[in-house]
N, C-alpha and C positions, 0 to 999 in steps of 0.2 A: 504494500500500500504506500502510493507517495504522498509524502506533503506537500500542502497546498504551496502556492508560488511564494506568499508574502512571508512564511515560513522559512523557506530555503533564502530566499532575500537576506532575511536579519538576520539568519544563521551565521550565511557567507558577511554579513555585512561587520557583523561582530568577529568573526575571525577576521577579517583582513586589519579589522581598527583595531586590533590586539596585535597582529604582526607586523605593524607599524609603527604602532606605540615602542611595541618591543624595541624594533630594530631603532626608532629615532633614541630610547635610554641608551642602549647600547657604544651609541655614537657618540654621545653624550661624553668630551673631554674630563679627566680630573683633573681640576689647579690646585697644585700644592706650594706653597713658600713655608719655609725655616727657615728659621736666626736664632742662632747660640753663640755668647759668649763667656769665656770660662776664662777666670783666675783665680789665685791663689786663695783670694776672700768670698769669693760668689759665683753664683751660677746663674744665669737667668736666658731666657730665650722666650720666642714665640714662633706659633704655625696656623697657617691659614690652611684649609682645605673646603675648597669649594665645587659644587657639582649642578651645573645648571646655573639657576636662581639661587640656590639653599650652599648658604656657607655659614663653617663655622671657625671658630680661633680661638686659640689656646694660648695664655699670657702666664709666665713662671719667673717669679722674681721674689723669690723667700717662701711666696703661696701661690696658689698653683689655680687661674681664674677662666673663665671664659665665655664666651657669647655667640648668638646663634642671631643669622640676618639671613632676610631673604630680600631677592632684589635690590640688595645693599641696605633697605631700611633695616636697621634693629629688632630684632624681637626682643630679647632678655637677653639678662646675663647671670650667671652663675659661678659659686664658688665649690672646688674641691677640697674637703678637708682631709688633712694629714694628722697620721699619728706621730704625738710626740717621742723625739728619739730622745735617749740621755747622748751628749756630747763627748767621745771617749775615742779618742784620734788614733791611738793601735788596731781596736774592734773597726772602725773605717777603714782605716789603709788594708786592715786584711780581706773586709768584703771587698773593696775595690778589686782587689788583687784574683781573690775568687773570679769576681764577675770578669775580668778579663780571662782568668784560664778556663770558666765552663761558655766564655760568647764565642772562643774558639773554635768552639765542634760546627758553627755555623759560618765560617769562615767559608771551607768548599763549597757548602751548601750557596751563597751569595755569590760566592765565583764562577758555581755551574751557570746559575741562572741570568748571570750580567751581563751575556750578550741580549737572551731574549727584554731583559727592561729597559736596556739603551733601547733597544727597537723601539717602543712603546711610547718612550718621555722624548719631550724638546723641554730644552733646558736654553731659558732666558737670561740667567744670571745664576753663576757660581764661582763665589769666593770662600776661599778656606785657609787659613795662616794657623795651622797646629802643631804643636808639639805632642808627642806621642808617647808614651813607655806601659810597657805591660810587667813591669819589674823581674824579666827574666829575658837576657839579651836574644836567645835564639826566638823566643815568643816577639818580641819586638821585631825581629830582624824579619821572623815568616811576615806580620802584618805588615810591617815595610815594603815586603815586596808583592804581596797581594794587591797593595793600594798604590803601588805604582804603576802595577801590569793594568790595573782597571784605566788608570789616568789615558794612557793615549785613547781609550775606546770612546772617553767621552764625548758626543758631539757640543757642536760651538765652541762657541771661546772661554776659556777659565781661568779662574786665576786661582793654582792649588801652592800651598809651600807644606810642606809635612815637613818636619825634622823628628828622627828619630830620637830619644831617649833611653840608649842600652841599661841602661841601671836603676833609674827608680820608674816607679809606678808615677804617669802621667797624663793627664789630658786639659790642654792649656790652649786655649787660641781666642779664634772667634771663627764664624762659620755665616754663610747669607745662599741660599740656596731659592730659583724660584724657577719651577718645571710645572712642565701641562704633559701629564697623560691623559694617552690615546687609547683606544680599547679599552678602559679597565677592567671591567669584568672576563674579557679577554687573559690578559696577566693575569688577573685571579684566582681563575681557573690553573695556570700554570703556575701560579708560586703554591697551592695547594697541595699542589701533586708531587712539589719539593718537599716542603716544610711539613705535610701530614704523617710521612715516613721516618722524618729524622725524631719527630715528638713520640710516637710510638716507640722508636727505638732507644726512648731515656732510658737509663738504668734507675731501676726502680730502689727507694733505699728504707732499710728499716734500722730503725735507732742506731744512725748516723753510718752505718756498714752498705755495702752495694749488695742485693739479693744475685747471687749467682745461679739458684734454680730457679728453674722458669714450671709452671705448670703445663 
């Protein structure tokens, strides 16, 4: 038995305005800017990412704030709240040092995938003047040359200076970055397919030991 004409009409009519819809989100750029500056006494940065009409921005200077616009007018803004740390400058240096030797396992992970996200991004401005150290010279020396090998890949003009840091634990500069991705949901799909396999594959740990048997 078929449906009547007006039927099949809105049927097709609605799938087409849904594959439309689709594909125009699809196509749909993302703008991203950061700014980070870091010294000895402070941290602070900010990041835009905006998609369409609808952006939002993230402001970090002691507290950590930020605000949602559309079509550039304001919506709100809002604050994220932080738990208080006690101030114990060994316990810091050593999680720094941590978070440098456990971001290492995604080192390759980023370097598989940095031809396909140059593909993706135009990059309108980027400047970077950092000082570098992961407090163990060979660990510095791999990330040295990681983010060297990346630099020629990058398109446009940049202005990068890294100096490495063989001895102490480091990260000092200031940083200005402002890129528009293309596809995103494109790349998303393909950093998923990175990044899903390496999280799986943590080692899982119980009272502070790595679990060796797996079930």
């Amino acid at each position: 038995m078929f449906h009547p004409a007006g039927d099949l009409l809105v049927t097709v009519g609605i799938i087409l305005f849904l594959f439309i819809f689709l594909r125009f989100i699809y196509t749909i750029p993302l703008k991203i800017s950061l700014a980070a500056e870091r010294d000895q006494a402070r941290l602070c940065g900010e990041s835009d990412v905006g998609f369409g009409p609808f952006s939002i921005a993230f402001l970090y200077d002691g507290t950590l704030k930020g605000e949602m616009s559309i079509m550039g007018r304001h919506l709100f803004s809002f604050s994220i709240p932080t738990t208080g740390e006690e101030d114990n400058e060994p316990e810091k240096e050593k999680s720094e040092e941590e978070g440098f030797q456990s971001g290492m396992r995604w080192v390759p992970v980023i370097f598989q995938g940095s031809r396909r996200i140059i593909r993706h991004f135009r990059i309108d401005t980027l400047t970077c003047h950092v000082r570098i150290g992961c407090g163990d010279p060979c660990t510095t020396g791999m990330v040295y040359g990681y983010i060297q090998a990346i630099i020629p890949l990058l398109p446009g003009e940049h202005d990068i200076c890294i100096i490495p840091d063989f001895y102490d634990p480091a990260l000092l500069g200031h940083c200005r970055l402002d890129t528009l991705f293309v596809h995103p949901f494109s790349l998303l799909v393909y950093l998923s397919r990175l990044i899903i396999p390496e999280v799986l594959r943590k080692p899982v740990t119980s009272g502070g030991k790595i679990d060796t048997e797996s079930g």
